[in-house]
C-alpha positions in Angstrom: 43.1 -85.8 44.2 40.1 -83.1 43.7 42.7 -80.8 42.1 44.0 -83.6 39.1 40.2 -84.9 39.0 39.7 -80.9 37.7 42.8 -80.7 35.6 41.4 -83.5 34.2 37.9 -82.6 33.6 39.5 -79.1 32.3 42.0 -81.3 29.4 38.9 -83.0 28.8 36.8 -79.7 28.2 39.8 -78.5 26.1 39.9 -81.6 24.2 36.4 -81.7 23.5 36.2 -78.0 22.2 39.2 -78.9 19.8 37.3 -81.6 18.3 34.2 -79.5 17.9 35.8 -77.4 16.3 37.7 -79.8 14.0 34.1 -81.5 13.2 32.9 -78.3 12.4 35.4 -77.2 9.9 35.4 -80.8 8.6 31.7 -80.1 7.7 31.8 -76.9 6.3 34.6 -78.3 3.8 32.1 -80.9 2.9 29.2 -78.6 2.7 31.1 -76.7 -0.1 32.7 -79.9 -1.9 29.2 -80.7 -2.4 28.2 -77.5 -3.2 31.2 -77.3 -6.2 30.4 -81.2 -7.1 27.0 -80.4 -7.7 28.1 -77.6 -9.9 30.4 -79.6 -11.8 27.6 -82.5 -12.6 25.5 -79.6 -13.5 28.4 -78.3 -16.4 29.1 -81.9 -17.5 25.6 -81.9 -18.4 25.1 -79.3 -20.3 28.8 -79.6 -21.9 27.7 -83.1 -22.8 24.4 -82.4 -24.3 26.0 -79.5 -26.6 28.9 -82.1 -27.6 26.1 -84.6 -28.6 24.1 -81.6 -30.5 27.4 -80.6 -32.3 28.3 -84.0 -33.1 25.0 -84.4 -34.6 25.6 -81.4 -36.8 28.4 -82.0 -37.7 27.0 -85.4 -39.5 24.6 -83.3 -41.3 26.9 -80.7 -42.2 29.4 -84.0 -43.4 26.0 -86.0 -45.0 25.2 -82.1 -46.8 29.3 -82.1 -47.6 29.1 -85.5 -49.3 25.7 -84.6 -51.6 27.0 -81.5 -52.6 30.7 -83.3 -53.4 28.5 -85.8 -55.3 26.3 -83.8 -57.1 29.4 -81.8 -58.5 31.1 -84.8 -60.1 27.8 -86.0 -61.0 27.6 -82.7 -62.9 31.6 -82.5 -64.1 31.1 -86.3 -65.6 27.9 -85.0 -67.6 30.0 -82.0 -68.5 33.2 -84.4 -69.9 30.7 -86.8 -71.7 28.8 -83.7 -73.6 32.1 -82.2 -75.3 
């Protein structure tokens, strides 16, 4: 009796050191899931913010595009009517 009460209380111990283990491992995965989340939110950020400052640029570049584009036929129509 004394002897399975020990090989008992020795699974137990085993048992218990396997799940330690298991819940330490588990923990250091999250630690550095976080870790590479938090560095991801960190690029989406800044990859969004230059998007939105390109984007806005580019409507300039497209408003600066359509004066100019403008302005010539403005100028080729004054041309045609003067000859």
């Amino acid at each position: 009796m004394e002897r399975s009460l020990s090989e008992r209380l020795q699974q137990a111990t085993i048992q218990l050191a396997a799940a330690q283990e298991r819940e330490r491992t588990a923990a250091e995965q999250y630690m550095q899931a976080s870790s590479k989340t938090a560095s991801l939110e960190s690029k989406l950020s800044s990859v969004t913010k230059e998007r939105a400052s390109l984007a806005s640029r580019l409507e300039a570049e497209e408003g600066r595009r359509a004066e100019a584009e403008a302005s010539r036929e403005a100028a080729a129509s004054r041309a045609e009517r003067a000859r």
